[in-house]
C-alpha positions as CSV (number, residue, x, y, z in Angstrom):
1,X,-15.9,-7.2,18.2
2,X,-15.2,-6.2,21.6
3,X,-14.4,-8.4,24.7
4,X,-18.1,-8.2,26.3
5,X,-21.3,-7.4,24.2
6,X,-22.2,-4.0,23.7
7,X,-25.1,-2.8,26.6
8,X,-28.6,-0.9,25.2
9,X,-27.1,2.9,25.0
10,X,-28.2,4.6,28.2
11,X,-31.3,7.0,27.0
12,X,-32.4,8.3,30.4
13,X,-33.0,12.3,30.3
14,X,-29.9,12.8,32.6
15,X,-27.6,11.6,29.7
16,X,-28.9,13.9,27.1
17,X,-26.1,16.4,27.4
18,X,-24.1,14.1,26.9
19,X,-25.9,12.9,23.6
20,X,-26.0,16.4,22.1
21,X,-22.4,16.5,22.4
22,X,-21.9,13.0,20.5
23,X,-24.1,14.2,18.2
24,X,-22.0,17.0,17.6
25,X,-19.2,14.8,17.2
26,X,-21.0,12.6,14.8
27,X,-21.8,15.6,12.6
28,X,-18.3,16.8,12.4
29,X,-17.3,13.4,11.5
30,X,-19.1,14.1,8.5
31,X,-17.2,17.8,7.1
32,X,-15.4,17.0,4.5
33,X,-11.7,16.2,5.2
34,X,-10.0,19.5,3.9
35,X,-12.2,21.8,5.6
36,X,-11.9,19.4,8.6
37,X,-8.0,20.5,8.3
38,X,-8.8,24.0,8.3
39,X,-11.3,23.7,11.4
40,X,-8.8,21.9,13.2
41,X,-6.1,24.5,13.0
42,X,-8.4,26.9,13.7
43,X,-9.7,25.1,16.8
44,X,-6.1,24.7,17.8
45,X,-5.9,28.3,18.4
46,X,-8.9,28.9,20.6
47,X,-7.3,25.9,22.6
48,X,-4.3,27.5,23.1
49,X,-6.5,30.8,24.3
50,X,-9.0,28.8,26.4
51,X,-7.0,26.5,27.7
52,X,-4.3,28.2,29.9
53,X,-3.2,25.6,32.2
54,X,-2.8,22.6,29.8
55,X,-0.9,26.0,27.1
56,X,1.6,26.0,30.4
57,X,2.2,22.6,30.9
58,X,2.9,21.7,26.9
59,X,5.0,25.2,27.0
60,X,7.1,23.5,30.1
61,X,7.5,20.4,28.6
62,X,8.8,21.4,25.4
63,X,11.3,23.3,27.7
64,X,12.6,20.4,29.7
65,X,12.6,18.4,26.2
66,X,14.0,20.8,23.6
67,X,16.2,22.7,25.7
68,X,18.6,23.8,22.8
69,X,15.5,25.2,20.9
70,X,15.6,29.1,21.9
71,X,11.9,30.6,23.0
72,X,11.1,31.8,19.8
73,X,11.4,28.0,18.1
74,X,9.6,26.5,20.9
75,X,6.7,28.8,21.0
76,X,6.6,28.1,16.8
77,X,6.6,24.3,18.3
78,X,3.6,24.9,20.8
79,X,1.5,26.7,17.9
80,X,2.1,23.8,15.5
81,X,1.3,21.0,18.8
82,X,-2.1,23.2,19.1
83,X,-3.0,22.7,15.4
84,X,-2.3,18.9,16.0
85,X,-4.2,19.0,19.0
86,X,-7.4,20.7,17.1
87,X,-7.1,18.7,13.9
88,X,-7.0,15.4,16.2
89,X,-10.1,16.1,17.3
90,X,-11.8,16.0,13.7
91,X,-9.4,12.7,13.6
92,X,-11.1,11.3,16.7
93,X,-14.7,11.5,15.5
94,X,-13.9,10.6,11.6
95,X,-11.9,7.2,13.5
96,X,-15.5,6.1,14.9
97,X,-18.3,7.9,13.0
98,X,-17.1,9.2,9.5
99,X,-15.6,7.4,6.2
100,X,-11.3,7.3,6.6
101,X,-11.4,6.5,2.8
102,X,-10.1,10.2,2.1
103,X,-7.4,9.2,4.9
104,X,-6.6,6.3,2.8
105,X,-5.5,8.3,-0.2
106,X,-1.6,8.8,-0.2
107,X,-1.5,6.5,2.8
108,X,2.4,4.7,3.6
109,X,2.5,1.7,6.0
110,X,5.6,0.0,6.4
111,X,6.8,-3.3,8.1
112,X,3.8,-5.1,8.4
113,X,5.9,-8.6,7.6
114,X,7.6,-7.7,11.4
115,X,4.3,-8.1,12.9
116,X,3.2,-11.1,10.4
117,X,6.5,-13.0,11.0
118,X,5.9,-13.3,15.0
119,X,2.2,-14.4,14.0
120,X,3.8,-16.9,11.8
121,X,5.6,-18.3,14.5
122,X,2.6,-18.8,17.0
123,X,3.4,-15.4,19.5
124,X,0.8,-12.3,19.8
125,X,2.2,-9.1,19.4
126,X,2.7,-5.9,21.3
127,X,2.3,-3.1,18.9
128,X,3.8,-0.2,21.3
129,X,3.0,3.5,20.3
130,X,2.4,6.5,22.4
131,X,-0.2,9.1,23.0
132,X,-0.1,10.8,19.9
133,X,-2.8,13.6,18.4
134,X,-2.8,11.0,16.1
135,X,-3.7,8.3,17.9
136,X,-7.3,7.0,17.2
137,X,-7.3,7.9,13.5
138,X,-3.8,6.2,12.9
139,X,-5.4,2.6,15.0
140,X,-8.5,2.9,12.8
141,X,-6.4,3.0,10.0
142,X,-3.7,0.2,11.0
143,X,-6.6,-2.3,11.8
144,X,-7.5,-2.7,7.8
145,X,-3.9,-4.4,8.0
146,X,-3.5,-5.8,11.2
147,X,-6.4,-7.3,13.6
148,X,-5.4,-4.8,16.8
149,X,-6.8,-4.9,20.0
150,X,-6.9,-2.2,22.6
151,X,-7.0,-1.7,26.2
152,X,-9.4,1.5,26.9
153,X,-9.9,3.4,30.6
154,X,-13.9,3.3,31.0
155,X,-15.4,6.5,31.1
156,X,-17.5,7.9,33.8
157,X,-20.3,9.1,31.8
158,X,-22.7,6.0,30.6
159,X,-23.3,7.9,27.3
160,X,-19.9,8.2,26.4
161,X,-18.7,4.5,27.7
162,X,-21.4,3.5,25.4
163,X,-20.5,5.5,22.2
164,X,-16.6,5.1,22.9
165,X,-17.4,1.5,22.6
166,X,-19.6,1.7,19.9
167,X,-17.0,3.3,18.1
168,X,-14.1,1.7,18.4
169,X,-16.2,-1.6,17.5
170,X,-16.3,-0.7,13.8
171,X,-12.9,-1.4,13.4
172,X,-10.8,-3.0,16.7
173,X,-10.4,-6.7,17.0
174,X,-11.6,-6.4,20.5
175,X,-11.4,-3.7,23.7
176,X,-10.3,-4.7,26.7
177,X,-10.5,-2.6,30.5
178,X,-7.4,-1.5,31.2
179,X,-7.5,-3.2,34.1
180,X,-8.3,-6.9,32.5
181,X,-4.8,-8.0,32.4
182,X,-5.7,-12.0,32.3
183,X,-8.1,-11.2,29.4
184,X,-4.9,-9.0,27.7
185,X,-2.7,-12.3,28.8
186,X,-5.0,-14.7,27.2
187,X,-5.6,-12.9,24.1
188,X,-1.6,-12.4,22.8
189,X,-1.0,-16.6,24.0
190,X,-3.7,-17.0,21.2
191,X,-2.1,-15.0,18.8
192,X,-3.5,-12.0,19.2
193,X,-2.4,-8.4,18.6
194,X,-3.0,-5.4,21.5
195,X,-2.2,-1.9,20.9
196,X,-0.4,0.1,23.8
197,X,0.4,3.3,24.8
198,X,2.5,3.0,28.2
199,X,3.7,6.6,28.2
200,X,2.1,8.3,30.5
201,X,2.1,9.2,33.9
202,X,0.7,6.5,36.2
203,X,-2.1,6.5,39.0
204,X,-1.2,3.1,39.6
205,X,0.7,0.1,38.8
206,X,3.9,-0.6,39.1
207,X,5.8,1.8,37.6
208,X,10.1,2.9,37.6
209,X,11.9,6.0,36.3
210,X,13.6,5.8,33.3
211,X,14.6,8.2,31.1
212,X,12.9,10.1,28.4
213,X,14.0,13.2,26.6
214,X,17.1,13.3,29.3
215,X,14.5,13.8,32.7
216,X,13.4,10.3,35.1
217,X,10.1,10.1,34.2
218,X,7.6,7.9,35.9
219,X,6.8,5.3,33.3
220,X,4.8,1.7,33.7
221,X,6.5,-1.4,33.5
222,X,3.7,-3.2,31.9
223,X,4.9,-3.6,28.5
224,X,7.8,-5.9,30.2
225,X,5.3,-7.6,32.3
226,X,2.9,-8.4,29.2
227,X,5.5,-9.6,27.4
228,X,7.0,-11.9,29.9
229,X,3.4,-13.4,30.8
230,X,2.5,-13.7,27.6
231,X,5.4,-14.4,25.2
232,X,4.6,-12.3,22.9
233,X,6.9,-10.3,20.6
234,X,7.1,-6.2,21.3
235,X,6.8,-4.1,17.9
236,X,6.8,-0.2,17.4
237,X,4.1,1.6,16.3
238,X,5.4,5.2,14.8
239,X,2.3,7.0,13.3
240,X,2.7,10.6,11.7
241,X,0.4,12.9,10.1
242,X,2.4,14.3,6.6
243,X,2.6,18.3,5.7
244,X,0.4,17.3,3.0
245,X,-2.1,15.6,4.7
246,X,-1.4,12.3,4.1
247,X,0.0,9.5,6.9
248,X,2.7,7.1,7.2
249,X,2.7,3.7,9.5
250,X,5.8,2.4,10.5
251,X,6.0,-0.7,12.5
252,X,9.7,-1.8,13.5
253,X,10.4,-4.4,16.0
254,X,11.6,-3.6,19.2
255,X,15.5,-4.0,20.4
256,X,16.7,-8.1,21.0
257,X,16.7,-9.3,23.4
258,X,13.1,-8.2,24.8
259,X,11.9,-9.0,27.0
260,X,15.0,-9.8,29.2
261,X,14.4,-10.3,33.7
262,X,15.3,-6.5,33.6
263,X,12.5,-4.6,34.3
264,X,14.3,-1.2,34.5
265,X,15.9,-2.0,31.3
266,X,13.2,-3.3,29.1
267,X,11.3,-0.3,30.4
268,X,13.9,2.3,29.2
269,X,14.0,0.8,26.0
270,X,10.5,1.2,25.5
271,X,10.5,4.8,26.6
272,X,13.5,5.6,24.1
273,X,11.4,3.9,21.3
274,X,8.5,6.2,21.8
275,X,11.2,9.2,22.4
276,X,12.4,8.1,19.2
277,X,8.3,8.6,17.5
278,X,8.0,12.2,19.0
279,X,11.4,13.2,17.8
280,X,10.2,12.3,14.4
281,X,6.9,14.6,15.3
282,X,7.3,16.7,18.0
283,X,3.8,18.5,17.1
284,X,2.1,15.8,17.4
285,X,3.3,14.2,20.5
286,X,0.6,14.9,23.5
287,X,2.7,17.5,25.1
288,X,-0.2,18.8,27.3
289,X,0.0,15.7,29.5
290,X,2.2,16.4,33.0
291,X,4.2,13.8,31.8
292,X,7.3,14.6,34.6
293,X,4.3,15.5,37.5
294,X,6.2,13.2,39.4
295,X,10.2,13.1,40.1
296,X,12.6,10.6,42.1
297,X,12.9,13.7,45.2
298,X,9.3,13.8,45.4
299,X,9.1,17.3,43.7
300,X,7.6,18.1,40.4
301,X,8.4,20.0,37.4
302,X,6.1,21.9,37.0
């Protein structure tokens, strides 16, 4: 279900580019998972051709981040993080159009009983990850354990706010605006689970530098903020695609006490916890994000 009821799709002839491309996406939902694989790598590539500016910032961030890899090692790293990038994609439109049941095969989730003991005792739950390649497919596949909900940033385009929706329906407990904190608040008093990626770069909000791979990075304090408002427990969410195609869940609850009146604190914790998850994959962390645009002396990295 989602938080408000799902509008007519937007047919007018102005959105029809953007239909073909869903359609596109719909299709290649449906390409069989190995060749899906293949594809992926292969659109990796042409990414890291076409691409240049977002090749230069994942190239500079695995600098400042792995600085004892030498040039060689981290240029093997950017290939592999292209090959995530590309297969992600195929990941993307399987999570909301295609069957996961070949995703299920060989499939290890772990710690589930951390997230059903807080439930047990009456509190929702934060399930913390980052932004991962592996992102949507890994929530599609965590939801036939756990009811998760998400928060989302509406899109711009009609078409795709309508088929993002649409797809995320199928299998999320509910969707909420990012911007629909009372509705977040509301739903973990009741019980509920929400998903969250707090790693990135903020527009807005309030937000402190902590930490992460060694450099201050700009990081939202919301997950402290939730958590205080809502009394809900904070779990990690480590999602990783295998070598041999196959993924493994973790969930691990976060660090006691959390949340403490320490907003610096409880932020830096989160941030070494999702460290922590792209240490354990570092091609499949979203490395072309500026994720250290901004810096304490106003400067930037990059």
């Amino acid at each position: 279900m989602s938080t408000t009821p799902l509008p007519r799709p937007p047919l007018a002839p102005r959105h029809w580019p953007a239909w073909i491309g869903i359609g596109l996406m719909a299709l290649a939902a449906r390409i069989p998972w190995p060749l899906q694989r293949a594809l992926g790598r292969g659109l990796g590539n042409a990414l890291r051709i076409a691409l240049a500016s977002r090749r230069r910032v994942a190239a500079r961030n695995l600098e400042l981040c792995f600085p004892d890899l030498d040039a060689s090692a981290r240029e093997a790293l950017l290939r592999r993080h292209f090959h995530a990038l590309g297969i992600g994609l195929f990941e993307f439109a399987r999570a909301w159009w295609g069957s996961i049941a070949p995703l299920q095969r060989g499939l290890i989730v772990e710690g589930v009983e951390h997230v059903e003991a807080a439930r047990a005792a009456g509190r929702g739950v934060i399930v913390v990850s980052g932004h991962f390649t592996t992102l949507e497919v890994c929530g599609r596949l965590m939801c036939d354990y756990v009811p998760l909900a998400g928060m989302y940033r509406p899109h711009t385009a009609p078409a795709m706010e309508w088929a993002v929706r649409r797809g995320r329906a199928r299998y999320a407990a509910a969707m909420f605006p990012k911007r629909d904190v009372r509705g977040v608040v509301r739903h973990l008093k009741r019980g509920g689970l929400l998903w969250y990626a707090p790693d990135q770069d903020p527009s807005g909000g309030d937000a402190v530098y902590v930490p992460f791979f060694g450099r201050p990075a700009h990081s939202l304090t919301s997950t402290h903020s939730l958590a205080r408002l809502s009394g809900a427990a904070v779990v990690f969410y480590r999602h990783v695609r295998r070598d041999d195609g196959g993924y493994t869940l973790t969930l691990s609850p976060a660090p006691e006490p959390y949340p403490t009146a320490d907003a610096t604190a409880d932020t830096a914790t989160v941030m070494a916890g999702i460290e922590d998850m792209a240490r354990a994959a570092p091609d499949q962390y979203l490395w072309i994000h500026r994720r250290f645009k901004r810096q304490p002396d106003g400067g930037s990295l990059y």
